[in-house]
C-alpha positions, 0 to 999 in steps of 0.5 A: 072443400076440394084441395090438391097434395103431395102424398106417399103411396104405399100400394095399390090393389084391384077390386073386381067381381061380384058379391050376393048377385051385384057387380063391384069394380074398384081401384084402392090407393094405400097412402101414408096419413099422419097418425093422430093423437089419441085420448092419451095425447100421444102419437109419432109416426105415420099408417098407410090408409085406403082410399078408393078412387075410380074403377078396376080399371083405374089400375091399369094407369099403374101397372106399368110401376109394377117392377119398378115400384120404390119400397119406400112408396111413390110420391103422388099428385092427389086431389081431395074434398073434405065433407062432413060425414055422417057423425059429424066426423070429416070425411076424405074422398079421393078424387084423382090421383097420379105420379108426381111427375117430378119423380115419374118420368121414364115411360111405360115398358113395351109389351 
């Protein structure tokens, strides 16, 4: 099932190389999630957690926020599809991302 949200992200990193012979390439997407209850019952608050989404180079899209990256995180347009895994938990997968354009709109400063 595919759905569309607001999000916070709290950072982005690259991930480029190679490991035992085979190549990686990939873009993590670090955004705020609720934390859930616990056996206990209790929680409060929220933890930034990763979602990958693209290739290396989906980082360069960002890295023109670079310095102007708001300490408290961006607010992001983010697509979802939520599938069953393989213990019978529910699965997100990030499937696109980008800047709320409500909150982005200055362009990217020239090189």
């Amino acid at each position: 099932m595919k759905f569309k949200t607001l999000a916070i992200c709290t950072g982005i990193k690259e991930s480029k190389g190679q490991f035992e012979g085979k190549d990686f390439s990939s873009t993590t997407f670090h955004c705020v999630v609720d934390v859930a209850e616990n056996s206990a019952g209790r929680s409060i608050g929220a933890v930034s957690r990763p979602f990958k989404c693209g290739d290396a180079s989906e980082f360069e899209k960002w890295a023109h926020l670079s310095k102007s990256w708001p300490a408290t995180g961006l607010a992001v347009e983010c697509e979802f599809d939520m599938v069953a895994g393989s213990d019978n938990a529910t699965k997100l997968v990030l499937l696109s991302i980008k800047p709320n354009a409500a909150v982005v709109k200055s362009p990217a400063p020239a090189v």
